[in-house]
C-alpha positions, 0 to 999 in steps of 0.5 A, a space after each residue: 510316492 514310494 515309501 521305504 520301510 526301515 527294519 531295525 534289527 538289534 543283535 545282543 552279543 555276548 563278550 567272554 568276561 576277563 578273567 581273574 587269572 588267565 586261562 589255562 595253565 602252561 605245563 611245559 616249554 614255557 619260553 618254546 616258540 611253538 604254542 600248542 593250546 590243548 582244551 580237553 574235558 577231564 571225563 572225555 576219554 577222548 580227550 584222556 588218549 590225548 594227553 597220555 599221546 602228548 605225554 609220550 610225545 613231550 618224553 620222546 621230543 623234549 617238554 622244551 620244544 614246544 609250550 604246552 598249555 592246557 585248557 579245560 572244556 567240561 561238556 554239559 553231558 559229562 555229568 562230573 565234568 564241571 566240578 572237575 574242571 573246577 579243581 583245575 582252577 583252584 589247584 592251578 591259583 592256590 597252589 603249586 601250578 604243578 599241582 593242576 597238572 598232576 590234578 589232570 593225570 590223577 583225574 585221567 588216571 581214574 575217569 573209570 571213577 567219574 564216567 556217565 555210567 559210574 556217576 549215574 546214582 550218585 548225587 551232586 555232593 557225592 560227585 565232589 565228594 569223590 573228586 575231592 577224595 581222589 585228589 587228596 589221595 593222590 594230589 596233597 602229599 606232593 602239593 599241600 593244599 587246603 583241603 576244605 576250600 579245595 572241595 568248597 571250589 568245586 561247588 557252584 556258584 563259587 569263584 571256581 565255578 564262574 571263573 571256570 564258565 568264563 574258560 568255558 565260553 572262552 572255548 566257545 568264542 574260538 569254535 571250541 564245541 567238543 574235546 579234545 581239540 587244539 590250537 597251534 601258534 593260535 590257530 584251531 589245529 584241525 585233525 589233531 585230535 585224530 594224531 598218534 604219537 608219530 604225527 605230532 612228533 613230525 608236526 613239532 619237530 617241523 617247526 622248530 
């Protein structure tokens, strides 16, 4: 007589929640048959020499000639890089959409500000307080915003902050496991984050 041992194993798995708006936001070429997906951490200055090269390129091809969305992916060991990621979100929902691509820039322009080594003796509220400075500063005399909500979004357990763990493991869903990295017609561009100015000008205008 044999007899047959039956092991049930369960597995758990973890769905990416809907989230109230889609994620991401579309900076340029809205209507352009090539999407290129950008996910980039706010304090990476890997991913900074990203959009300053996407910055050129669009300049150099036209922003028309291909779809531009950006994604944010903090990274746990970016210690300001929540909380960033978190303004994206607000600006991007509440006000002008232009207002989270000029929140990127400004950011960006001032990573010096919110690096590791910077950050280090700061507190939590120190950290925001200096992301919501340095985007009423730079930010609200182009795109009014409320001011007291924007700094209270960058807090956690906030709307901002669940919605932007969502965006989060969204990337994770897709292999997304550092910055920058990108997506073309929705397809994980692998070398991409290693391309100058030259090599995404040839890969666009190949597709076009």
């Amino acid at each position: 007589m044999y007899y047959i041992l039956l092991i049930s194993t369960a597995f758990a798995i973890q769905y990416v929640p809907i989230p109230d708006t889609p994620n991401g936001y579309v900076a340029s070429g809205a209507t352009s048959k090539l999407v290129i997906e950008a996910y980039y951490d706010l304090v990476c200055p890997d991913s900074k020499d990203q959009f300053e090269t996407l910055e050129k390129v669009k300049a150099e091809v036209g922003a028309d000639k291909f779809k531009y969305v950006i994604r944010m992916f903090p990274l746990p060991y970016h210690k300001a890089a929540f909380p960033a990621a978190q303004g994206f979100r607000y600006l991007a929902k509440y006000a002008d959409p232009q207002a989270a691509y000029l929140y990127t820039k400004i950011i960006f322009e001032n990573q010096d500000q919110l690096s590791d080594l910077a950050t280090m003796n700061l507190t939590w509220q120190q950290v925001i307080d200096l992301i919501a400075q340095l985007t009423a500063d730079n930010v609200f005399p182009t795109y009014a915003y409320d001011k007291a909500k924007f700094a209270q979004s960058l807090l956690p357990g906030t709307s901002q902050n669940l919605q932007s763990r969502y965006e989060w493991k969204l990337g994770v869903s897709r292999s997304v496991s550092g910055t920058p990295v990108f997506f073309a017609q929705g397809i994980l561009f692998d070398g991409a984050e290693l391309y100058d100015q030259a090599s995404w000008v040839t890969f666009i205008n190949s597709k076009q």
